[in-house]
N, C-alpha and C positions, 0 to 999 in steps of 0.2 A: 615305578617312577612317578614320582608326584608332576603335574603338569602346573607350568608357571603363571602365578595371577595375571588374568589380565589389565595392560593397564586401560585406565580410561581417561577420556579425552578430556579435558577441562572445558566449559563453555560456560564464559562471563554470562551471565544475562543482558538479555535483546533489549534494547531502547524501545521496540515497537512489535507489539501485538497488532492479531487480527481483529480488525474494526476499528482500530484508533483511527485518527484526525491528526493529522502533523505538516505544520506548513515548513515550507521549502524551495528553494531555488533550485529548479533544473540547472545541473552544472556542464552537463556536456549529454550527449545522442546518444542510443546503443547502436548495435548494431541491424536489430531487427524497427528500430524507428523510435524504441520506447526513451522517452525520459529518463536521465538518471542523477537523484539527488542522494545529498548523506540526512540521515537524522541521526545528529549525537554521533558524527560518526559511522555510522550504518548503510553501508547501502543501500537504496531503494531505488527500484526500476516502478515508471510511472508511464502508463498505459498513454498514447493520446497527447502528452506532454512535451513542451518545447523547449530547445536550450536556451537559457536566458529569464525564463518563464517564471515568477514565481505566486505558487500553486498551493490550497490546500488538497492533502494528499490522504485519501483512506486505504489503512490498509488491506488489502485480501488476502495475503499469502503472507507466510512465515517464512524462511530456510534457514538452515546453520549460520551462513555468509551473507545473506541478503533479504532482502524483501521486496515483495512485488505490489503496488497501489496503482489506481485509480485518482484523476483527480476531483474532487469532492468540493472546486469550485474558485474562486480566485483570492486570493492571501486577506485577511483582514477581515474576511466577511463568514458570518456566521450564517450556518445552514439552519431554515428553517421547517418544520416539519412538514408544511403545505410541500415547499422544495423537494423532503425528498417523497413526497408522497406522489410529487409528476414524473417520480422514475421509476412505477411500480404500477404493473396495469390492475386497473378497477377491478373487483369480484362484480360480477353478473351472474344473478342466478337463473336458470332457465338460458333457454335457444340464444340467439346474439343474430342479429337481423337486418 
């Protein structure tokens, strides 16, 4: 007895990857505190994020239904690299004192 194909799922492609930048309006709270905006429709949960808030958003995380970001600083304004260089500590070589 031959066993039946299986089917599989359809999955539109995601408006956001991980590392994009996408500004957004927090539209309402989660339930563990995070932000949650749409992009294109998408949802994304935004780490730190307020309702009302609007945010650029990077992303970290992918899921089938969702996405999870950080926000990457306030709507309109372009991150620079000094910027994100103060959120990543210094290489020291040798002892630290």
């Amino acid at each position: 007895m031959e066993e039946a194909p299986v089917k599989k799922r359809f999955e539109a492609p995601k408006p956001v990857a991980v590392g994009d930048v996408k500004e957004a309006v927090i539209e309402s709270q989660g339930g563990q505190g995070d932000g949650i905006a749409k992009v294109d429709g998408f949802i994304v949960f935004v780490k730190g994020a307020a309702k009302g808030e609007r945010c650029r958003i990077r992303i970290t995380d992918v899921k089938r239904t969702y996405a999870i970001g950080e926000k990457a600083g306030p709507a309109g304004k372009k991150e620079t690299v000094d910027e994100m260089e103060e959120e990543t500590e210094p290489f020291r070589d040798g002892p630290t004192g």
